[in-house]
N, C-alpha and C positions, 0 to 999 in steps of 0.2 A: 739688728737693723732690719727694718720691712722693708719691702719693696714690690711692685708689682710689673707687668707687663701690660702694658694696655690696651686695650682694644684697638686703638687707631695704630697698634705697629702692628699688629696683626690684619689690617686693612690695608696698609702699605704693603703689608709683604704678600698679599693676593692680587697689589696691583701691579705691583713691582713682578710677580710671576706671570701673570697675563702678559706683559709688555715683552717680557724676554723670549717669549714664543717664538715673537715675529721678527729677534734680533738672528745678524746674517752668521752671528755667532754663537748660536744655539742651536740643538737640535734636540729632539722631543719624540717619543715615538710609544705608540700603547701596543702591549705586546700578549700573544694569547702561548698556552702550553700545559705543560705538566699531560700528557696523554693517557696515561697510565695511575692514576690517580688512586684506583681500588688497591693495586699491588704496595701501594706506598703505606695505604692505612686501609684496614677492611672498610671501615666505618666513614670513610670518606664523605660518600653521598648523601649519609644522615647529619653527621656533624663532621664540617671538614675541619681539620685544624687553626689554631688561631698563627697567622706569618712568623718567621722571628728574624730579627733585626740582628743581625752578623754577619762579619764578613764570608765564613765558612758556608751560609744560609743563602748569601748571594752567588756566589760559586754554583752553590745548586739550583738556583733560579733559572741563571742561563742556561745550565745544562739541559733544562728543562724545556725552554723557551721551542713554542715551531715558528712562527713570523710575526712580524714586527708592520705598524702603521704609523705612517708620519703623522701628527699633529702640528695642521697648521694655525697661523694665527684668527683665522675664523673658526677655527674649531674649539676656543677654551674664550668664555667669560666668568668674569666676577660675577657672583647670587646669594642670593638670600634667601633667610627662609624660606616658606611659600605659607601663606596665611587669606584661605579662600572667603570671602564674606557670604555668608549663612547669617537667612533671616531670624532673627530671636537670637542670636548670640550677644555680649556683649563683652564689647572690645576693649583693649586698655586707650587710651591718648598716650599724644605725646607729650613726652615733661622732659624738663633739663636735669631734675634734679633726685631721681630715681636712684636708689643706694638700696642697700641692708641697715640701713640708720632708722630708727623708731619712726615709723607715721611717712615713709619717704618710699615703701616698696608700691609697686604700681600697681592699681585696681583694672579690674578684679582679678587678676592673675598671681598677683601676690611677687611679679619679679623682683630682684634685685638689682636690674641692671636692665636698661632702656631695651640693648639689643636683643633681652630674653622673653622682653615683654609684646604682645599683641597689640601693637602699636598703627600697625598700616594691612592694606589688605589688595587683595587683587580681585577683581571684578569677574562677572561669566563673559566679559567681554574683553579680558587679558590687559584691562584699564587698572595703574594701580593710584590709589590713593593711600594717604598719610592721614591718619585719626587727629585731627588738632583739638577735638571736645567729643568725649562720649557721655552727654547726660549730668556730668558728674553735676550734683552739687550740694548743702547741708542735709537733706532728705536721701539722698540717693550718692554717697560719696565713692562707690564703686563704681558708679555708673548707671548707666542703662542699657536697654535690649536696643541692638540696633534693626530698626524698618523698613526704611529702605535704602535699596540696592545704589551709590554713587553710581552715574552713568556720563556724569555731566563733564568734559574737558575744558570749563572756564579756567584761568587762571587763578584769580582769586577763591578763596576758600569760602566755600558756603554747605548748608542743609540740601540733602539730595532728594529728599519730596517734601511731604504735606503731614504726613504722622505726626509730629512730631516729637520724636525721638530725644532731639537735643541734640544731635551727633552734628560735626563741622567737618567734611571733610576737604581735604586738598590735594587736587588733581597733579599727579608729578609726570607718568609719561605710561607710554600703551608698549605692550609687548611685541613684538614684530612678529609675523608669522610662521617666517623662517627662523626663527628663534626660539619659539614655540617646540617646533619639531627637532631641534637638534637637544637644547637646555633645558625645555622645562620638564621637572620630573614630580615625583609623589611630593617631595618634602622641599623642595628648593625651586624657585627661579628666578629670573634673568634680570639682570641692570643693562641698561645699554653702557655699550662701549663709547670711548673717547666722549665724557659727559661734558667735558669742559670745552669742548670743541665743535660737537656735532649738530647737522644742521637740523636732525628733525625735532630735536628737543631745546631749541634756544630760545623758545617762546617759553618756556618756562625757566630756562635756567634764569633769560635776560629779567623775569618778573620778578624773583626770590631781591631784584635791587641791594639798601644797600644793609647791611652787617648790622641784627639787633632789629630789622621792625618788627614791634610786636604784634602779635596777632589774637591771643584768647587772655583772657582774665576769667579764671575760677572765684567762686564764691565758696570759703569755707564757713562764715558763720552769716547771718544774716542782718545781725545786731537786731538792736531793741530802741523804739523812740526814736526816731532819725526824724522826727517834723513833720513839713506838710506830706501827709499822704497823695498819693497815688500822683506822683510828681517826680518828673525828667532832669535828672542835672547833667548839661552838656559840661563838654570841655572841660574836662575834671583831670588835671595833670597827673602826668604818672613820673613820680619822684626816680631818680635811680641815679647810675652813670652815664643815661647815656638822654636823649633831649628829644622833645620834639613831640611825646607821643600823649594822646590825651582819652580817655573814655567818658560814654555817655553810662553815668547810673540812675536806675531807675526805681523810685520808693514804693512800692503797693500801698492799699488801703488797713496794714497791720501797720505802717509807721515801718517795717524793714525791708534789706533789697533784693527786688525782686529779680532783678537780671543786671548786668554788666557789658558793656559790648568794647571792644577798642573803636574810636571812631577816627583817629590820625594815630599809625604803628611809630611812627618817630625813629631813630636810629641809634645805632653803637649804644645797646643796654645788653647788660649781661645779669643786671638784679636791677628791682624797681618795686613799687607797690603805691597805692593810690591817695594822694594827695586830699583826702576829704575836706581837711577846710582850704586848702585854695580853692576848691572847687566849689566853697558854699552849702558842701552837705550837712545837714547836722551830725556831731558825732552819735547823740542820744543816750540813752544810760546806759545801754551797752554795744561799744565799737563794732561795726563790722570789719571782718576778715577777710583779705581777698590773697589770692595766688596769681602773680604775673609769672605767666609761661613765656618763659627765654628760648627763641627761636635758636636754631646751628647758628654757627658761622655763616656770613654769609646772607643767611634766610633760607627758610623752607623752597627747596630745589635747588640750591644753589649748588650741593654737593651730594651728587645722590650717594655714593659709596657708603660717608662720613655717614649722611642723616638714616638710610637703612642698615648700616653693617655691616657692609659686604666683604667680610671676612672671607667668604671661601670662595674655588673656584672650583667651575667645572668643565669636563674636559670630555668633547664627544669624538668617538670613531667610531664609522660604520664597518664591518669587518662584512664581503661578499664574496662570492668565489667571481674569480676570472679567470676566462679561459686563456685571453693574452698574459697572464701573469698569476700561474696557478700556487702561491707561497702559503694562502691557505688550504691546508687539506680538506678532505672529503673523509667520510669512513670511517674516522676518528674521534675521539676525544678531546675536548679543552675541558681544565678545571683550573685552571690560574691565568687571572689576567693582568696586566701590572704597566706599570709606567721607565720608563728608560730617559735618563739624561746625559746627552751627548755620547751617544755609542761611535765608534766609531767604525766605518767601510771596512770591509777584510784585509788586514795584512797593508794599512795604510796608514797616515797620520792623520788624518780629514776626517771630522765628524761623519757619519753616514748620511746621505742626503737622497737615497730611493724615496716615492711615495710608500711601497711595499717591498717587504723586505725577507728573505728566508733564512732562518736561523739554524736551519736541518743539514745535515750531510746528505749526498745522494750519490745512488750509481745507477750509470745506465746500462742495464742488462742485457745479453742478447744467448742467445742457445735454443736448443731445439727445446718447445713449448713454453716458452719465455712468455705469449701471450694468451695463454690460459693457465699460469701457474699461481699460486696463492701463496701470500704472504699475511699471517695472523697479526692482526696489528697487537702490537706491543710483547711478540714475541723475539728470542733471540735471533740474530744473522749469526756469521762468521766466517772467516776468511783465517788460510792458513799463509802468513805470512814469510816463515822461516820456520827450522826446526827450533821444534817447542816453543812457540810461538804463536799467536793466536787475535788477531782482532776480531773484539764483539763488539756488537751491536743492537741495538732496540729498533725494532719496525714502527715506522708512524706512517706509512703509508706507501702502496704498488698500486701503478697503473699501466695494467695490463695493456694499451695502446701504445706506448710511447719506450714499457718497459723502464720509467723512471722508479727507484727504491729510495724513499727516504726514508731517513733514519735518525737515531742520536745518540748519544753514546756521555754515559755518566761515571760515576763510580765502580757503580754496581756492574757493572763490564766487564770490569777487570777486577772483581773478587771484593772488593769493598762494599758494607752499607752505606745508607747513606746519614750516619753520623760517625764512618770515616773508620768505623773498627770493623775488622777481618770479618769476611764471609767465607766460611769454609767448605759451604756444598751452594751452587760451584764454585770452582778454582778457575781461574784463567789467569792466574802468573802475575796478580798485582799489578799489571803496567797496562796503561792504558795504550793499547796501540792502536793506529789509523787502520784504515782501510787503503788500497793501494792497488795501483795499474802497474809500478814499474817493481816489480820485486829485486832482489840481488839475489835471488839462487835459495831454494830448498824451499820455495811458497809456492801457494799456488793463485790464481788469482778468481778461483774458483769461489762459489760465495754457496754454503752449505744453510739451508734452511727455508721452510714456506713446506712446496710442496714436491720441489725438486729442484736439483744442482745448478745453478746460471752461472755463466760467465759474465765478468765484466767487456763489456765491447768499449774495447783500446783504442780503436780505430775511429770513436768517435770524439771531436771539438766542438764544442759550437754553443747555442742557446736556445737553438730549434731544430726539428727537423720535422721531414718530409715522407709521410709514411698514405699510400693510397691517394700521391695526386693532394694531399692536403698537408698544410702547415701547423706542425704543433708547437707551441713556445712552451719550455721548458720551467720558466721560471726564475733558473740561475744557471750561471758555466759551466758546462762540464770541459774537462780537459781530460783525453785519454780515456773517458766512459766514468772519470768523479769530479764531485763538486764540493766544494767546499761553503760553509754559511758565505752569505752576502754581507753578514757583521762578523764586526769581531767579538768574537766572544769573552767575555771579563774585563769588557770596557765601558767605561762610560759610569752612571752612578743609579744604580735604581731606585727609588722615588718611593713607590707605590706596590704593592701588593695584596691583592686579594684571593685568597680562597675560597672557591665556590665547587656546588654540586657540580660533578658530571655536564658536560650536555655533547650527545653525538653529533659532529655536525655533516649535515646533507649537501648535495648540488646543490637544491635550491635556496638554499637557508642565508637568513641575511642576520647579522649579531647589532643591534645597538648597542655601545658599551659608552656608559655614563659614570664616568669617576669624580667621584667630591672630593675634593683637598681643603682641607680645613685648616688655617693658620691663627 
């Protein structure tokens, strides 16, 4: 038995994920980590490795994870390719009937399949247009070089200068500017949202009318002998399922046809072709061939999703440091960024709902040179908790003002690699232990590592404090001089994952991060 999945459930299911953003019952959040990246694999920076899909692989993800960003519902739309119009190129049109079947792949691209083909294009003025005629026709059945640039936002479908190229195109909607800068990227962008609703595109949507007007008739042969030369047959019916629509053809001075045009689209056709003797043409010795192109659903604009593809979606955070809410580090490293669905808050039943969020351990330190002491990032902490006994930890970041230690803590901690078999140099006793303020006796609460001995300061609660007359915000709770993530960690369902180079980041440094999900 054959069977396929189709394109259009793959466009539900990008619209159907757009929509659930902005439900009160989802949560969504793009997340950056992995700090230590070279220690994982040498070769990292050159070729990082490709993700793997398991539950063991997710476990390591979050361990990995330093903060989290909500994704709200203006931050992810449906897109599309992105296919810029360059002079002298030549585009495919649009057809309904584009397959891998003999004579039916699209010129001159050679697709198999509508939404593979170079069918529409975006303008230098972020204006997209739909190809409804590039050139084609007996002489030139690939096409032609398109001349000039559409500029024009009429509704109806016309020629965009004077060259004449042959190209039709139809104006569908302009790109917003704020959309511009959040979605559009090298190989993809933007549809507007709510197309069926929205008000700055209803002048087109209201025009596409109703289901089935036709709009282009192709010429594939010209015939032979059709009568009086160089002579206009109006009103020439176009046979099919559906009524109403009719073209003007026109005979040149060889006796064959010179051009085609629809002169009434008519409605609800989904096949047709042209009527020559109701119309009066001659047939002549030998027939001409014509091709009625079947509009969407609807009509051209009616559904932009459907008529471009918009199988994928995209999904933007800006990652900045803030001083009111320091979750992104400094000083460090990211090399994995990835996607989280429905994590939930620390130690609750409630999806998480910060805008930013910290996914690190921390302590806040105090002792004598506490603020001029070093901490190597991505080297070991530890703390002597009990006899024999030992929490480790990974450095991802000291700030020598505040005396906040973030940290994280994996396998590799406590004696394991990280595909989960024994590491035997070091030892630290296989158990992963916490870090801690309140000991039961024979620990110490001492934290051994950087550049000299700190203590935890116990004596501290809060989310800020006050050091020289000024307020620092901390980021997340401490209780007793520790904090614990802001998420819970191995909750929720991770989505996405990407491997990438290194990159250190700074104060000043701001991250666009642009993820395509493709369904």
């Amino acid at each position: 038995m054959s069977a396929i999945i189709t394109d259009q459930l793959r466009i539900l299911n990008a619209k159907q994920f757009v929509t659930s953003v902005a439900l009160t019952t989802s949560s969504y959040y793009t997340f950056v980590g992995l700090p230590n990246a070279t220690q994982v694999s040498s070769t990292w920076d050159t070729t990082p490795p490709d993700p793997r899909d398991n539950f063991d692989e997710e476990n390591n993800y979050w361990d990995t994870i330093i903060a989290l960003k909500k994704i709200n519902s203006s931050d992810v739309k449906q897109v599309v390719r992105k296919i810029t119009w360059q002079s002298g190129i030549t585009y495919d049109m649009y057809r309904h009937d584009i397959s891998g079947s003999v004579g039916k792949q699209s010129k001159p691209s050679n697709a198999t399949s509508l939404y593979d083909a170079n069918y529409y294009i975006v303008n230098s003025d972020y204006k997209v247009y739909i190809c409804l005629q590039n050139g084609t026709d007996p002489e030139n059945p690939s096409g032609k070089a398109s001349l000039d640039e559409p500029t024009f936002t009429d509704l109806e479908p016309r020629e965009a200068g004077t060259s004449g190229d042959g190209y039709v195109w139809k104006y569908l909607y302009t790109i917003k500017p704020s959309d511009i800068i959040k979605f559009d990227s090298t190989n993809f962008m933007p549809v507007p949202s709510n197309w069926e609703t929205n008000v700055d595109d209803a002048a087109v949507r209201n025009n596409a009318k109703s289901s089935g007007q036709l709009k282009i008739v192709t010429i594939l042969n010209r015939g032979v002998g059709l009568g009086t030369a160089n002579r206009a047959y109006t009103r020439v019916p176009i046979k099919g399922d559906g009524t109403g629509a009719e073209a003007t053809v026109v005979i040149n001075n060889n006796s064959k046809v010179e051009s085609v045009t629809i002169s009434s689209g008519g409605n609800g056709y989904t096949f047709g072709t042209l009527d020559l003797v109701g119309g009066n043409v001659p047939t002549g010795t030998i027939s001409p061939i014509f091709n009625v192109i079947i509009p969407p659903q609807g009509g051209h604009g009616s559904d932009i999703y459907r008529e471009l593809g918009a199988r994928n979606a995209l999904i933007y955070s800006r990652i900045e440091n803030d001083t009111e809410n320091p979750d992104f580090i400094t000083g460090n490293q990211i090399a994995r960024i990835g996607i989280v669905q429905n994590p939930k808050a620390y130690n609750a039943v409630q999806n998480l709902d910060l805008d930013k969020a910290s996914a690190t351990y921390a302590l806040k330190l105090t002792g004598v040179g506490y603020s001029s002491a070093t901490f190597t990032p991505d080297s070991f902490i530890t703390q002597t908790i009990g006899i024999g006994s030992t929490a480790v930890g990974k450095v991802v970041s000291y700030d020598q003002v505040t005396g906040v230690l973030k940290y994280w803590q994996d396998r590799s901690t406590s004696g394991f690699n990280t595909d989960g078999t024994q590491n035997i140099s070091p030892v630290y006793g296989f158990q992963l232990n916490r870090f801690t303020s309140t000991l039961n006796g024979g620990g110490s609460i001492s934290i051994m590592g950087g550049s000299s001995t700190l203590s935890i300061q116990t004596s501290f609660t809060g989310v800020s404090t006050a050091i020289n007359s000024r307020t620092y915000y901390l980021g997340q709770s401490f209780i007793q001089g520790v904090s614990q993530p802001e998420v819970e960690k191995y909750s929720g369902n991770i989505i996405y994952i990407d491997n990438r180079p290194s990159i250190t980041r700074s104060i000043n440094q701001k991250e666009d991060i642009k993820v395509i999900l493709q369904f």
